[in-house]
C-alpha positions as CSV (number, residue, x, y, z in Angstrom):
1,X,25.1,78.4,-59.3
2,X,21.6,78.2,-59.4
3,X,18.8,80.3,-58.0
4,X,16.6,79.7,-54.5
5,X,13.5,79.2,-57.0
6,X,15.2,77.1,-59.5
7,X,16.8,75.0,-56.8
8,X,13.2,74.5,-54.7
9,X,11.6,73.6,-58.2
10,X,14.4,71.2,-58.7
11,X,13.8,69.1,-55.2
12,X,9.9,69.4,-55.8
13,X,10.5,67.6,-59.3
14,X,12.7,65.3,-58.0
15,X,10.6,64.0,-54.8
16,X,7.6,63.6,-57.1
17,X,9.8,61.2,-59.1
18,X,10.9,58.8,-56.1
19,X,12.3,61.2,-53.3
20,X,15.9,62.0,-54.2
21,X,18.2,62.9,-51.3
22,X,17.9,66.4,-50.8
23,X,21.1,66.4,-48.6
24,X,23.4,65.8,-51.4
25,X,21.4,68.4,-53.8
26,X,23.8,71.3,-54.6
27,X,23.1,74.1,-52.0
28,X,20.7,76.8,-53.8
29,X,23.9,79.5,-52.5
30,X,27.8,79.4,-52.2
31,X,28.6,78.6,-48.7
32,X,32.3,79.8,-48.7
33,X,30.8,83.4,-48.9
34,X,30.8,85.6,-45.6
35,X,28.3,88.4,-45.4
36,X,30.2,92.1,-46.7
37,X,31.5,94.0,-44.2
38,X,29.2,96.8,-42.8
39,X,31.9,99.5,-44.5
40,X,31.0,97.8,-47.8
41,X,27.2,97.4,-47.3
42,X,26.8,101.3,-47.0
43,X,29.3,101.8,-49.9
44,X,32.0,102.9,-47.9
45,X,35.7,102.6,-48.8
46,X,37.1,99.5,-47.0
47,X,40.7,98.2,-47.7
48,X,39.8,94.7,-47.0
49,X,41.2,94.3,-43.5
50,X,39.1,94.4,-40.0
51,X,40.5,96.1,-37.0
52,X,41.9,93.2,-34.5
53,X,41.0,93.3,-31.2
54,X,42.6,90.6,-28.3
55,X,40.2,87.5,-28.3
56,X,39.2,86.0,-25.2
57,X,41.0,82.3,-24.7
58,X,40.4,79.9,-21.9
59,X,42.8,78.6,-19.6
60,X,43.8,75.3,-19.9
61,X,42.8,74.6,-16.3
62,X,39.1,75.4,-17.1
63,X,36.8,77.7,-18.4
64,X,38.5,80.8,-16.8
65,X,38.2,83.4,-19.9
66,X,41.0,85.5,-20.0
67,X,42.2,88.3,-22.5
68,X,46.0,87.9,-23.6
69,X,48.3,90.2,-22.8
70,X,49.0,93.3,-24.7
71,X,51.7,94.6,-24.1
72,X,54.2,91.7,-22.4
73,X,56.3,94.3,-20.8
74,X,53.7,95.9,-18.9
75,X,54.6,94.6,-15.2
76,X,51.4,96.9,-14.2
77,X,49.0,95.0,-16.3
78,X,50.8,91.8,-14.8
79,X,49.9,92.9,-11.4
80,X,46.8,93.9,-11.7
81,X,46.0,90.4,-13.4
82,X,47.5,88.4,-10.7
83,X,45.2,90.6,-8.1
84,X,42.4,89.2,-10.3
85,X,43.3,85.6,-10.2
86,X,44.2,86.0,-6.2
87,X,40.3,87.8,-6.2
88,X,38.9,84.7,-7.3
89,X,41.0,82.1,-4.4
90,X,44.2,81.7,-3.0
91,X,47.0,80.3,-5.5
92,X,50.5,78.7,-5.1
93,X,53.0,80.5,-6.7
94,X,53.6,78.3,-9.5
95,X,49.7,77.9,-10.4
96,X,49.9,81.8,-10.3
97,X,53.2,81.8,-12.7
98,X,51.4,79.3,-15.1
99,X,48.8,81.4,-15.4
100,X,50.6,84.9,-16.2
101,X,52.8,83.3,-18.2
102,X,49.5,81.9,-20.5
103,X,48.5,85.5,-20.6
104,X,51.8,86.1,-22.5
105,X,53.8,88.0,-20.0
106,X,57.1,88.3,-20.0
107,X,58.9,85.5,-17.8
108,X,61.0,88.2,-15.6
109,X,58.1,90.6,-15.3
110,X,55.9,87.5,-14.1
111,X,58.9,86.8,-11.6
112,X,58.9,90.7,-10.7
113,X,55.0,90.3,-9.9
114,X,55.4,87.2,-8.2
115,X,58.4,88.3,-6.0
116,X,56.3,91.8,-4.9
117,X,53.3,89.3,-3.9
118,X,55.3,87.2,-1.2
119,X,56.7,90.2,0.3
120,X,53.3,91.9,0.6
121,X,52.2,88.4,1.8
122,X,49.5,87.8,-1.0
123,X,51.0,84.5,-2.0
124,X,52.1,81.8,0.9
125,X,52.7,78.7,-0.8
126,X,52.2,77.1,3.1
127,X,49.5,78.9,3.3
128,X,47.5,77.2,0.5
129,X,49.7,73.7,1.2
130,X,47.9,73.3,4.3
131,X,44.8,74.3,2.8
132,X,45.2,71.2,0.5
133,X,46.6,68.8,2.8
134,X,43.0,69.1,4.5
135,X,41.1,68.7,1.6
136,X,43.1,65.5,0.5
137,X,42.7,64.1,4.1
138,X,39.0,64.7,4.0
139,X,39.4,62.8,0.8
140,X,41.4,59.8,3.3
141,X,44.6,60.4,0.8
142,X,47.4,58.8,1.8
143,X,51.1,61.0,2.2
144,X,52.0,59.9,-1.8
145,X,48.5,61.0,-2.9
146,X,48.7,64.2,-1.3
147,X,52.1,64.9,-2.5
148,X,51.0,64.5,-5.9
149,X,47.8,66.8,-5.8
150,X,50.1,69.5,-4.3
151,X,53.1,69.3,-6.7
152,X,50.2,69.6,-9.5
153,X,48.8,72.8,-8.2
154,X,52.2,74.5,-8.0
155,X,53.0,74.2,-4.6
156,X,56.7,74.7,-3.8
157,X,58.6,72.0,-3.2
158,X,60.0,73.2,0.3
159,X,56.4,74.2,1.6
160,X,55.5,70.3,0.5
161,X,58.0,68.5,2.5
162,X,57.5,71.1,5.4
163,X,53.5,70.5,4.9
164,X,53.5,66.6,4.8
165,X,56.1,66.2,7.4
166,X,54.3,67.5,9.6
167,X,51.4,65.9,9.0
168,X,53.1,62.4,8.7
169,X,54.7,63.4,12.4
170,X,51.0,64.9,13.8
171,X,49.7,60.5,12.4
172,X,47.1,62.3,10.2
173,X,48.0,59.9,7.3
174,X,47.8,56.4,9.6
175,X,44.3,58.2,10.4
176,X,43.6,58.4,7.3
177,X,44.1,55.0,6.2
178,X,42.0,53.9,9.5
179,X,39.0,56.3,7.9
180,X,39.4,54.5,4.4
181,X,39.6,51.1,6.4
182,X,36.1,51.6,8.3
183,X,34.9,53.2,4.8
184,X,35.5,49.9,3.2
185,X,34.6,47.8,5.3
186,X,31.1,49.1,5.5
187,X,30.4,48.8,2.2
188,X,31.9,45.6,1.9
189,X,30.4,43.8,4.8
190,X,28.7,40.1,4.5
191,X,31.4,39.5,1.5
192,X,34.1,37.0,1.9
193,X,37.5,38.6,3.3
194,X,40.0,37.7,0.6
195,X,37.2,40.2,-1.5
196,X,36.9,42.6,1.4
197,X,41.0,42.8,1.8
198,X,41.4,43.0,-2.1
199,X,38.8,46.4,-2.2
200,X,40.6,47.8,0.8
201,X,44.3,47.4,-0.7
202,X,43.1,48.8,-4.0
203,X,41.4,51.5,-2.5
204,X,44.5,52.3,-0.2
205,X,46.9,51.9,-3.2
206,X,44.4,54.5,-5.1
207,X,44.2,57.0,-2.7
208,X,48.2,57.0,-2.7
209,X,48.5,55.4,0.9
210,X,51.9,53.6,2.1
211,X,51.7,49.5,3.0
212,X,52.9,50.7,6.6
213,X,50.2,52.5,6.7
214,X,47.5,50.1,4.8
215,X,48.8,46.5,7.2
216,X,47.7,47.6,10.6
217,X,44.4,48.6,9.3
218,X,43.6,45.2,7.1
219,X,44.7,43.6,10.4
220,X,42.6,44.4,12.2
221,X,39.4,45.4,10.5
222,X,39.5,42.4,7.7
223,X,40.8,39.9,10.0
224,X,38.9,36.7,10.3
225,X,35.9,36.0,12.6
């Protein structure tokens, strides 16, 4: 290993001879070595190992920083960060038993925590089903595109089928379909109709709408002049 001097005088030699690569020049210090503990800059006795402390992770969902679970007994710790989450927004039971269980609770405690929540009414799967039935309508989703988004953010498969059937009996998917319809067909006027009808069906088929639902609406919005 070599010195910062020696190693400076070495590139200045070798750039006055033709300009070697300086990146492939051995490094004027070891790199593998970590600065001393602060124990063993003042001289201190240290045995070598650091006190560990829980590390921040980030959920899998996003960039929600959480600290794991010490203890994955503690059903008070598990309660007081499922009030946390439910501080942030509303959450289906399963999102909310995803995200304990991440923390590294214990999957009975979690179900303890979860169980107490419904009864004090501070999770209702329905509750956030019909929230996200409107947002997918907005969003002119069909019924199979809305059951998907639900089933992925935990929802419970009974408040699903009790959610969508309802909306499937109220016509709010045929509406939807009609919205995606006049959508398309404004951004598709002055094109030929086979091309207008293609957009439309892949646009319908995207948004996870039925045929039954798609065939009046290319009827009679795509239908020839």
């Amino acid at each position: 290993m070599i010195s910062v001097e020696e190693f400076l005088q070495q590139q200045q030699a070798q750039s006055a001879n033709g300009g070697a690569d300086i990146t492939s020049a051995e490094p004027p210090f070891d790199t593998d070595m970590q600065e001393p503990h602060a124990d063993q800059r003042f001289g201190a006795r240290h045995s070598g190992k650091r006190k560990s402390y829980p590390r921040k992770r980030r959920s899998r969902h996003g960039g929600f920083a959480f600290v794991p679970a010490q203890d994955a007994q503690d059903q008070q710790a598990c309660m007081e960060a499922a009030l946390r989450l439910l501080d942030s927004c509303s959450r289906s039971t399963g999102m909310m038993r995803e995200r304990l269980t991440e923390r590294g609770f214990d999957e009975q405690i979690v179900t303890n925590v979860i169980n107490r929540l419904i009864e004090i009414q501070y999770l209702d799967d329905a509750s956030v089903a019909q929230s996200l039935l409107r947002t997918c309508l907005a969003k002119h989703m069909g019924e199979r595109g809305a059951r998907q988004t639900l089933q992925r953010k935990g929802v419970d498969r009974s408040a699903i089928d009790q959610v969508l059937q309802q909306a499937r009996e109220d016509g709010a998917f045929a509406q939807s379909a009609w919205e995606l319809g006049e959508q398309v067909a404004r951004k598709t006027e002055g094109l030929e109709r086979q091309t207008r009808l293609r957009r439309f069906w892949s646009a319908g088929a995207r948004k996870g709408h039925s045929g039954a639902d798609l065939r009046p609406v290319a009827d009679e919005l795509f239908r020839d002049k």
